[in-house]
KEFI-346252 format. One record per atom (N, C-alpha, C, CB): residue number from 1; x, y, z. Coordinates in Angstrom, 1 decimal, decimal comma. Glycine has a CB too. Layout:
BEGIN
+-----+--------+--------+--------+
!   i !     xx !     yy !     zz !
+-----+--------+--------+--------+
! NUM !      X !      Y !      Z !
...
+-----+--------+--------+--------+
This chain:
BEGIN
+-----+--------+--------+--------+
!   i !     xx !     yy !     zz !
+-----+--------+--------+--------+
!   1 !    0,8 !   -1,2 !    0,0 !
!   1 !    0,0 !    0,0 !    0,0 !
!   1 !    0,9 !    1,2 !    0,0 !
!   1 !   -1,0 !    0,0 !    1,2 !
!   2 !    1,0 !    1,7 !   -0,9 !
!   2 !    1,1 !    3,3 !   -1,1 !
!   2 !    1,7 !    4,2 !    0,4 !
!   2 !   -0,6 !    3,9 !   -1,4 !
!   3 !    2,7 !    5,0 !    0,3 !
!   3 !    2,7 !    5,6 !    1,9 !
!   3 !    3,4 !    7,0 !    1,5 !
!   3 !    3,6 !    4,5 !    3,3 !
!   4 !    3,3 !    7,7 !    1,8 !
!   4 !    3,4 !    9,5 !    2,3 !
!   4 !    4,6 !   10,1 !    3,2 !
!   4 !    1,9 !   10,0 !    3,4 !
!   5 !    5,4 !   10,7 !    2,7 !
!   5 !    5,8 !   11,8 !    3,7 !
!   5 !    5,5 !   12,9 !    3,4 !
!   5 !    7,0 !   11,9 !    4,1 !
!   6 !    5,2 !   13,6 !    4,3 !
!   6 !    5,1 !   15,2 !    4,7 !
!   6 !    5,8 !   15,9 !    5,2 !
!   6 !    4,3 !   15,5 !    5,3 !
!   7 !    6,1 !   17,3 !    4,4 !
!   7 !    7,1 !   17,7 !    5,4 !
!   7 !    5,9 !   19,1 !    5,3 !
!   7 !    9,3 !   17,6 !    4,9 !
!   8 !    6,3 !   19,2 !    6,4 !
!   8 !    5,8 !   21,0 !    6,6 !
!   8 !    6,8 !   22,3 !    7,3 !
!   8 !    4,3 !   21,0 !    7,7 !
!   9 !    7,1 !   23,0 !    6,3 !
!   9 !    8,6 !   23,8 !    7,3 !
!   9 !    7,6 !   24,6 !    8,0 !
!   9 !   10,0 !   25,0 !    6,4 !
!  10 !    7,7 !   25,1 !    9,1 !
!  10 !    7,4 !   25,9 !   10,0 !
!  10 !    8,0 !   27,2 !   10,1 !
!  10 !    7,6 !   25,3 !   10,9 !
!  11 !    9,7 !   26,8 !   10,1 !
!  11 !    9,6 !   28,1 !   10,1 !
!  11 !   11,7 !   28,3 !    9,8 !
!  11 !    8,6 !   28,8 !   11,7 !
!  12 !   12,0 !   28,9 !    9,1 !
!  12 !   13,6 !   29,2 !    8,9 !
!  12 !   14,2 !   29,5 !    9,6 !
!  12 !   14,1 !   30,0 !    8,3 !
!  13 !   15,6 !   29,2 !    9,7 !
!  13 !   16,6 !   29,8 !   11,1 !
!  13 !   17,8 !   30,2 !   10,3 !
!  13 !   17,2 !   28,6 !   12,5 !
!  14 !   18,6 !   29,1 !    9,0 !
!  14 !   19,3 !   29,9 !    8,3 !
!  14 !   19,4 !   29,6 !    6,9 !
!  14 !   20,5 !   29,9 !    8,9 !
!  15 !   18,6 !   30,4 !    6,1 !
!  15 !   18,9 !   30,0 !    4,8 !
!  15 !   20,1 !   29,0 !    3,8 !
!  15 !   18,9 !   31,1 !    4,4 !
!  16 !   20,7 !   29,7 !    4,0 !
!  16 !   22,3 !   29,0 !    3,3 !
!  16 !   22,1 !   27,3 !    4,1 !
!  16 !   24,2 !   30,2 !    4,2 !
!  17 !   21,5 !   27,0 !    4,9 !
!  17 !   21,4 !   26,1 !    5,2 !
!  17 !   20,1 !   25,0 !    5,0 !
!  17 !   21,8 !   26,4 !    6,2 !
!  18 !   19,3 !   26,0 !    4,7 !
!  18 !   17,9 !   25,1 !    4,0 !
!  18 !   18,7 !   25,2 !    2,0 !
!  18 !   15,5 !   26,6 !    4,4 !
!  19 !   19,3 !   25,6 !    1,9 !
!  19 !   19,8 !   25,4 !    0,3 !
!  19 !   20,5 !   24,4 !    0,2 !
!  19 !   20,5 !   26,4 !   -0,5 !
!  20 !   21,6 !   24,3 !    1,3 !
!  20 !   22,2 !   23,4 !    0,9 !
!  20 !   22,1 !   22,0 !    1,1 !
!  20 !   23,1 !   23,6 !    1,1 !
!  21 !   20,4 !   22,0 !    1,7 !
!  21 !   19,3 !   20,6 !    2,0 !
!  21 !   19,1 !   20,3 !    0,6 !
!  21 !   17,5 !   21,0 !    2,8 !
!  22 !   18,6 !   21,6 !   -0,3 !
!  22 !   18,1 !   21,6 !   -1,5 !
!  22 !   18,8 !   21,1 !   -2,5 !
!  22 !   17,8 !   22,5 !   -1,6 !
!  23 !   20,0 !   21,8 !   -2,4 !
!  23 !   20,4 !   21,2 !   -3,5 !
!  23 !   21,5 !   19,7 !   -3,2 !
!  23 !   21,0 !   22,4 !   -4,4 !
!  24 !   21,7 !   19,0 !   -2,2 !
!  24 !   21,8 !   17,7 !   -1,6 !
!  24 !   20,3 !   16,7 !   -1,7 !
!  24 !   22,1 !   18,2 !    0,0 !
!  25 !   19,8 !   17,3 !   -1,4 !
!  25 !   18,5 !   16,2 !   -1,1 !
!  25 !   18,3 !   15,1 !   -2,6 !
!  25 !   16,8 !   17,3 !   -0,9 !
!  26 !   18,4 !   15,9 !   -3,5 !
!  26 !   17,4 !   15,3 !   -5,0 !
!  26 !   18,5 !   13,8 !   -5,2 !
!  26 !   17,5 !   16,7 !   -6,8 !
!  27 !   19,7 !   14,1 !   -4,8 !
!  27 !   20,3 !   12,9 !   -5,1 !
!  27 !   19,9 !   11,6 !   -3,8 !
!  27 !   22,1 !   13,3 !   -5,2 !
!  28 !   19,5 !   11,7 !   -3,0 !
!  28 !   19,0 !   10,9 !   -1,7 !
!  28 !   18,0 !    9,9 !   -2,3 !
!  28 !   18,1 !   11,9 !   -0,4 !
!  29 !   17,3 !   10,7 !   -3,4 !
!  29 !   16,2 !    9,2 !   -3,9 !
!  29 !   16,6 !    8,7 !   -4,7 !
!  29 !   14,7 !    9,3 !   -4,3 !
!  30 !   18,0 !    8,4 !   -5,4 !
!  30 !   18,5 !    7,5 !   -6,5 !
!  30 !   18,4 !    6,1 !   -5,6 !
!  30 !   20,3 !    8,0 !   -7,1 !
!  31 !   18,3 !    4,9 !   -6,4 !
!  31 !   18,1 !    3,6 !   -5,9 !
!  31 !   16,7 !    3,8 !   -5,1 !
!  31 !   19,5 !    3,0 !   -5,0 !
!  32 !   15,9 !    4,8 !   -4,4 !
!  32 !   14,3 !    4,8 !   -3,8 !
!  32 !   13,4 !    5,2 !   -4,8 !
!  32 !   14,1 !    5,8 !   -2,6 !
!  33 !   12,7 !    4,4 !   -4,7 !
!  33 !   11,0 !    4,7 !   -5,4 !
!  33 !    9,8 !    5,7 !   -4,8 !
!  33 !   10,2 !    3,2 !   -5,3 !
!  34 !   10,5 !    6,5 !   -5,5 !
!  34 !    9,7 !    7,8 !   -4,9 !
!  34 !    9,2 !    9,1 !   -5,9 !
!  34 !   10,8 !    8,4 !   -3,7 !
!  35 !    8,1 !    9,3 !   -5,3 !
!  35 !    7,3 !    9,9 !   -5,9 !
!  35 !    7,1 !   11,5 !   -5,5 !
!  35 !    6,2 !    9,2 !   -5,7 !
!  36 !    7,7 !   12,9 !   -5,8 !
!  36 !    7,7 !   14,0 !   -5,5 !
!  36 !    6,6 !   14,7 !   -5,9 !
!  36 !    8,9 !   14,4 !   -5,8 !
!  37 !    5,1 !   14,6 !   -5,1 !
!  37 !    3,4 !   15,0 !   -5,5 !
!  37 !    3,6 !   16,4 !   -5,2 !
!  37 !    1,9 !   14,2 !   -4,4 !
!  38 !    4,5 !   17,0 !   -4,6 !
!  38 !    3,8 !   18,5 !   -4,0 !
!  38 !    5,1 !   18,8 !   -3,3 !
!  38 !    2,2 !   18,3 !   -2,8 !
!  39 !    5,9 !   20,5 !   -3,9 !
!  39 !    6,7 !   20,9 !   -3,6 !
!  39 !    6,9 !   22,2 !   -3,4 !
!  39 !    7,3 !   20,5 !   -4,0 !
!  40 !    6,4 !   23,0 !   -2,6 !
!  40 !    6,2 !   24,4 !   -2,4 !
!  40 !    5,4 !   24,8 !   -3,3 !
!  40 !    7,2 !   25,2 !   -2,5 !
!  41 !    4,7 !   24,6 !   -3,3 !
!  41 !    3,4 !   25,2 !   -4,7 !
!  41 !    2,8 !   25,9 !   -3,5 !
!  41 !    2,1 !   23,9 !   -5,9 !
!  42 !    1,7 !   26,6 !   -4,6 !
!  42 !    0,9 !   27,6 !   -3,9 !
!  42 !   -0,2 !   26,7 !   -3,2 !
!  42 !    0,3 !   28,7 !   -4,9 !
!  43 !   -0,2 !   27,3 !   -1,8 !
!  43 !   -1,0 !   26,6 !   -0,7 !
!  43 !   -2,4 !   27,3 !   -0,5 !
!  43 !   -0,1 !   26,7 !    0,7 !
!  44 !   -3,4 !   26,8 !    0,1 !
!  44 !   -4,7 !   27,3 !    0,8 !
!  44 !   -4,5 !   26,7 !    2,1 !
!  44 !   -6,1 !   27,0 !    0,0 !
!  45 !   -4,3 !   27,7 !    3,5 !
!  45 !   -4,5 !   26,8 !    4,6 !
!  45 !   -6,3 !   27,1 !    4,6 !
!  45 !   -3,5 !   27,3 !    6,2 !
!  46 !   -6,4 !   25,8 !    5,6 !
!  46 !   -7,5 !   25,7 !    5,6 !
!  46 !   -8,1 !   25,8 !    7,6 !
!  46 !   -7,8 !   24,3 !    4,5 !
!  47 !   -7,1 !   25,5 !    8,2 !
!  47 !   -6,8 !   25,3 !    9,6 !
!  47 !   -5,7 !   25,4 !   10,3 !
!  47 !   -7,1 !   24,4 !    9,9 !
!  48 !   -5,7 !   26,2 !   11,1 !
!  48 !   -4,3 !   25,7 !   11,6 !
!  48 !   -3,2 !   26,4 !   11,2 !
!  48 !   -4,1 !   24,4 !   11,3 !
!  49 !   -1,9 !   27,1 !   11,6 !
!  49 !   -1,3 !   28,1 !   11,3 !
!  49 !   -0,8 !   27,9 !    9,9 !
!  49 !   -0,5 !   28,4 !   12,2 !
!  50 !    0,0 !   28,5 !    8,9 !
!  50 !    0,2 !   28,9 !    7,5 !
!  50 !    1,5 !   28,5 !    7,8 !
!  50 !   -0,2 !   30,3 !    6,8 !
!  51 !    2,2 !   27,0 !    6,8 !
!  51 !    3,2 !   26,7 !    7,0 !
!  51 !    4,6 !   27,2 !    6,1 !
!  51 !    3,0 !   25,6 !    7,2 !
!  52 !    5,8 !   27,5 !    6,1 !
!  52 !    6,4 !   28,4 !    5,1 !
!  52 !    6,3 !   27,5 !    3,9 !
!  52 !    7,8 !   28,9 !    5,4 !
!  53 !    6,2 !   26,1 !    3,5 !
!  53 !    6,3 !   25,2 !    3,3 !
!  53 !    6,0 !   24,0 !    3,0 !
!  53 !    6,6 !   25,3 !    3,5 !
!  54 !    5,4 !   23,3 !    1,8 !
!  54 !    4,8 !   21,8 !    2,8 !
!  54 !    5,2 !   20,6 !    0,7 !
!  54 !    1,6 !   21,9 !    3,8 !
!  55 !    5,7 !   20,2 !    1,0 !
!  55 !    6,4 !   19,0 !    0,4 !
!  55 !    5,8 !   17,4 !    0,9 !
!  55 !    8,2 !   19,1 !    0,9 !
!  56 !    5,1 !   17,0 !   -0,6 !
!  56 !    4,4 !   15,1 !   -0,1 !
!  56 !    5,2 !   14,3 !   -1,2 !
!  56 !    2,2 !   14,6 !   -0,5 !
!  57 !    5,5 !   13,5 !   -0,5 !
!  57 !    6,6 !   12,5 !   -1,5 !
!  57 !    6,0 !   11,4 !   -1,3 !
!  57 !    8,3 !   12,3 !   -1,2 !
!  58 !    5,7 !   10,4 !   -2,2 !
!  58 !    5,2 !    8,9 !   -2,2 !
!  58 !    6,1 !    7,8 !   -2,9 !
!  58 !    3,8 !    8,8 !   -3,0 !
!  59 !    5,5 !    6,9 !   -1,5 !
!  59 !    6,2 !    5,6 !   -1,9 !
!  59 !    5,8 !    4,2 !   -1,7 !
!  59 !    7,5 !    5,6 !   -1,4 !
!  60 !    6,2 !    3,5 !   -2,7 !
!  60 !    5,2 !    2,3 !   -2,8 !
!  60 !    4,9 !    1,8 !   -1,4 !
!  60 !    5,8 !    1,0 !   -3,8 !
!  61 !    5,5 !    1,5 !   -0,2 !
!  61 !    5,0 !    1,2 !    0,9 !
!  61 !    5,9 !    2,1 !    2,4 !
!  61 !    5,1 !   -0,5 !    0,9 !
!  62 !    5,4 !    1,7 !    3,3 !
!  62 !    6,0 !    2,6 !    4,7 !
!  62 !    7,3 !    2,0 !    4,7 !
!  62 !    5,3 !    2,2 !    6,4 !
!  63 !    7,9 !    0,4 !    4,9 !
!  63 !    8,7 !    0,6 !    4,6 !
!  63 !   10,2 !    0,5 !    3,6 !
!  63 !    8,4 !    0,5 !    5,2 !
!  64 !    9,5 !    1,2 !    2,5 !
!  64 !   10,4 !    1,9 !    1,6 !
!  64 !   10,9 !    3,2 !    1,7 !
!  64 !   10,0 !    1,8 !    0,5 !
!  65 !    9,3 !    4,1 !    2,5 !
!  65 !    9,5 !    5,4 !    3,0 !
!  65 !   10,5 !    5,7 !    3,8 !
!  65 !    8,8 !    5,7 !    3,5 !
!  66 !   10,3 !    4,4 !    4,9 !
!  66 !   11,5 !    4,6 !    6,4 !
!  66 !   12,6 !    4,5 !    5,7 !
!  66 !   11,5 !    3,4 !    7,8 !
!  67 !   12,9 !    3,6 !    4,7 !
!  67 !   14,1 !    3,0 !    4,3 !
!  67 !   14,9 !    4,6 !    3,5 !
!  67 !   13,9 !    1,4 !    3,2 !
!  68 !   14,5 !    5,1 !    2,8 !
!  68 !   14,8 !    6,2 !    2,4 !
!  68 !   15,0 !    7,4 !    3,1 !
!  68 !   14,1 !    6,3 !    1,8 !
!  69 !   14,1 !    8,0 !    4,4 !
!  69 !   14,5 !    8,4 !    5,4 !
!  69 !   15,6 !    8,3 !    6,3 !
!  69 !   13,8 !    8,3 !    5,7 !
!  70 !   15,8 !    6,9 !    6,5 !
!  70 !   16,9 !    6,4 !    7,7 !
!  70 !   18,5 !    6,1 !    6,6 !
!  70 !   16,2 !    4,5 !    8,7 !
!  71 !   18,2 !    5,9 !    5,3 !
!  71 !   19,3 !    6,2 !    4,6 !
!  71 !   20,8 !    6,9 !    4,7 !
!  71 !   18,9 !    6,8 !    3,9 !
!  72 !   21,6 !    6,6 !    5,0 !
!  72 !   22,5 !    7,4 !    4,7 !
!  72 !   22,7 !    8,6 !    4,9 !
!  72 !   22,6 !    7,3 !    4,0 !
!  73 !   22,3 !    8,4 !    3,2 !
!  73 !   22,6 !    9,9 !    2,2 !
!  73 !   21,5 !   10,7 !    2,6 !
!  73 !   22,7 !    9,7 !    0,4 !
!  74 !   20,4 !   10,1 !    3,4 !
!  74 !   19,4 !   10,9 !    3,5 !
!  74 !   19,6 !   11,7 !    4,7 !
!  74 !   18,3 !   10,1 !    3,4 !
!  75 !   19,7 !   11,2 !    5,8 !
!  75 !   20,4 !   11,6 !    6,6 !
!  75 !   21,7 !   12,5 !    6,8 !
!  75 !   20,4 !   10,8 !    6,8 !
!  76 !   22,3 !   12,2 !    5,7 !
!  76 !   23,7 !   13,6 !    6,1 !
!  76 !   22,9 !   14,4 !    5,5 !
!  76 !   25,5 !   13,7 !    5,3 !
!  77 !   22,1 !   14,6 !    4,3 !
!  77 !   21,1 !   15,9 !    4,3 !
!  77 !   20,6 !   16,5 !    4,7 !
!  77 !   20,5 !   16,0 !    4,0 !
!  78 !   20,2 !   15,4 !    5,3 !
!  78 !   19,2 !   16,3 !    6,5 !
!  78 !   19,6 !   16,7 !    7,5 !
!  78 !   18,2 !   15,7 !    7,2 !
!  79 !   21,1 !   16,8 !    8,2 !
!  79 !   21,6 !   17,8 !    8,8 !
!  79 !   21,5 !   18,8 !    8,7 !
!  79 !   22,4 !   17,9 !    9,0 !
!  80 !   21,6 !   19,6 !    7,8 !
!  80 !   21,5 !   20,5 !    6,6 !
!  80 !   20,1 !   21,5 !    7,4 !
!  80 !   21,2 !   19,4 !    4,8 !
!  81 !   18,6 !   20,4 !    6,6 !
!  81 !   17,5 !   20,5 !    6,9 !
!  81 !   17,4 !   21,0 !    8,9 !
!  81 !   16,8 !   18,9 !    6,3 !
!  82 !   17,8 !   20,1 !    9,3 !
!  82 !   17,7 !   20,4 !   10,8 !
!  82 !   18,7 !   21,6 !   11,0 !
!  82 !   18,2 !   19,0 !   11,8 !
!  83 !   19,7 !   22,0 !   10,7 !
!  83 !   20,4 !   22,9 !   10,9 !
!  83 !   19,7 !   24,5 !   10,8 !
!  83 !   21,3 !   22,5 !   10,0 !
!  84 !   18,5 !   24,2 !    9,6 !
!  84 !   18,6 !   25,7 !    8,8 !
!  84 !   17,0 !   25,7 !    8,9 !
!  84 !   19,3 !   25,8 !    6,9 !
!  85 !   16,1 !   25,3 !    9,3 !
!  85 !   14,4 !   25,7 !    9,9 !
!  85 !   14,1 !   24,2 !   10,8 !
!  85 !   12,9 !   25,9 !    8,1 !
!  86 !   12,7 !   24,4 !   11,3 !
!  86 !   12,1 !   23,6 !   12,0 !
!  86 !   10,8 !   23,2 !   11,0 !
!  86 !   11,8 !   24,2 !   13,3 !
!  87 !   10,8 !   21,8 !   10,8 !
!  87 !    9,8 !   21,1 !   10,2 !
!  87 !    9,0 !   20,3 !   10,8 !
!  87 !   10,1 !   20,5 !    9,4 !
!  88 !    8,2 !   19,7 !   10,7 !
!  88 !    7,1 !   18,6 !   11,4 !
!  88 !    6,6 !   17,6 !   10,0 !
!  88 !    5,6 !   19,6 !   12,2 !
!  89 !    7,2 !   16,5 !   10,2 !
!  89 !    7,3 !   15,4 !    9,1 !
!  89 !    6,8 !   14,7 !    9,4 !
!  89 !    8,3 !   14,9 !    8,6 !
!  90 !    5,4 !   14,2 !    8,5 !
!  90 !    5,1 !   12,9 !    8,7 !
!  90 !    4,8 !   11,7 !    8,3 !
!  90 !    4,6 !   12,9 !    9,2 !
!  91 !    5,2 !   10,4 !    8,6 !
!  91 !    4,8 !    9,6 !    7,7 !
!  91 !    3,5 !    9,3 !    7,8 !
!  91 !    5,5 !    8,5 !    7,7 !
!  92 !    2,9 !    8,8 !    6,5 !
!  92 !    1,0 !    8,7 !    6,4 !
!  92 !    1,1 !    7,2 !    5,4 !
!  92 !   -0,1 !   10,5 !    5,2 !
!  93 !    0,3 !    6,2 !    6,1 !
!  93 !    0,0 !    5,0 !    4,9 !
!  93 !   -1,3 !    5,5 !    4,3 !
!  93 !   -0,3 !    3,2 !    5,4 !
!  94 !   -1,5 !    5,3 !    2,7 !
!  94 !   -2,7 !    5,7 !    2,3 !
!  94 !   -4,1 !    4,6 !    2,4 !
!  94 !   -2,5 !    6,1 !    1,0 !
!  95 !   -4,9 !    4,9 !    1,3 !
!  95 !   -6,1 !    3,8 !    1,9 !
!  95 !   -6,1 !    3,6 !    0,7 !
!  95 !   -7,6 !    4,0 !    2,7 !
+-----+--------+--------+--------+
């Protein structure tokens, strides 16, 4: 079954450091099956505070998601990410 991450940034601390997530990250899903649905496009909140940010990536199951997450390469990236805003990520199985 199909499964989701979400990332929602909240909020920036140092740019130069959410870029160099950016332009690191895209190489993290070589060898993962993954699906990039939604990447800063224009948002409508509908509830709940307006996030700077919100990114859904799909993948054929949870765990291929985790596996891609707990990666490596995915992980030295995401120092980067943790370094330069605060996000709230989550994984979602679909139906």
């Amino acid at each position: 079954m199909s499964a989701y991450i979400v990332f929602l940034k909240e909020s920036t601390h140092d740019q130069s450091e959410v870029d160099n997530y950016l332009e690191n990250v895209g190489k993290t899903f070589e060898g993962h099956s993954a699906k990039i649905l939604a990447a800063y496009g224009p948002q409508q909140v509908l509830e709940g505070p307006e996030p700077e940010g919100v990114v859904v990536i799909e993948f054929p199951t949870m765990d291929e998601a985790r596996a891609w997450y707990d990666s490596p390469a995915y992980q030295a990236a995401a120092k980067h990410r943790f370094n330069g805003a605060t996000f709230r990520v989550v994984l979602v199985e679909g139906v």
